[in-house]
N, C-alpha and C positions, 0 to 999 in steps of 0.2 A: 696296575699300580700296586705297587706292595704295602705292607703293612708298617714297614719303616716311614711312608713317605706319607701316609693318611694320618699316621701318627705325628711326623712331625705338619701338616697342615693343620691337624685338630691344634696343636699346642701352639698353632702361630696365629689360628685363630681364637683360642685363649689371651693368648699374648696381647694381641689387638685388640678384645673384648676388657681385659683389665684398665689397658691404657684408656681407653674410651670413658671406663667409669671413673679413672683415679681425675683424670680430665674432668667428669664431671663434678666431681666431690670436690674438684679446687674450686669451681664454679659454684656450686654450692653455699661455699664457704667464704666466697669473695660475697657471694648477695647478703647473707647473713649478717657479714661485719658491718656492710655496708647499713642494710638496715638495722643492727645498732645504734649504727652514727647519727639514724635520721630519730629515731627511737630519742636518743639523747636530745638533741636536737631540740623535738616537740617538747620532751619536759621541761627542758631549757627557758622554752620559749611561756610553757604554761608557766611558769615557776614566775616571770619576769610580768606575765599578763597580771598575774597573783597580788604580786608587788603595786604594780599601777592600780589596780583596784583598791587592795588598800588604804594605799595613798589620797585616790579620788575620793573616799570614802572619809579619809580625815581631813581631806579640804572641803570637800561639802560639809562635816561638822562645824567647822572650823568659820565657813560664811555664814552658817544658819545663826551658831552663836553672835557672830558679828554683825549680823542683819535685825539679829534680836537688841542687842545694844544700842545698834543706831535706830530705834525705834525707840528706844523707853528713850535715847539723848532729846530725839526730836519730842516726844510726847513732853517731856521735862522744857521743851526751847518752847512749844504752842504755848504754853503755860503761862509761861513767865513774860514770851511775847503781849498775849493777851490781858497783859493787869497795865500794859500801855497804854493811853489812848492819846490820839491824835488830837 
């Protein structure tokens, strides 16, 4: 085999060797975006969890306070019930 024909094998197995990596760096690059997307995604998701907590957090204020009023109303109705008599 000459030296012509080792040479053009080495450069075609170069050749192949490139393709194979440029191949993998799409691949790469495709998982990456991808997990971006999911990346977003969870903060998305935490961002939204966030939300709901807060909210439950000023609806449970929001009952405690109201739980407190209809207490002092009823303590204020025993009261007044009570100077009743049958």
């Amino acid at each position: 085999m000459s030296m012509a024909s080792k040479a053009r094998e080495s450069l075609n197995a170069i050749l192949t060797s490139v393709g194979q990596i440029q191949d993998m760096n799409t691949q790469i690059a495709t998982a990456a975006e991808e997990q971006n997307a999911v990346a977003q995604e969870i903060n998305q998701s935490v961002i939204e969890v966030n939300g709901l907590a807060k909210a439950t957090n000023e609806n449970a204020e929001s009952t405690e306070h109201s739980t407190k009023q209809l207490s002092s109303v009823m303590e204020s109705l025993s009261e007044i019930t009570g100077k009743f008599k049958l």
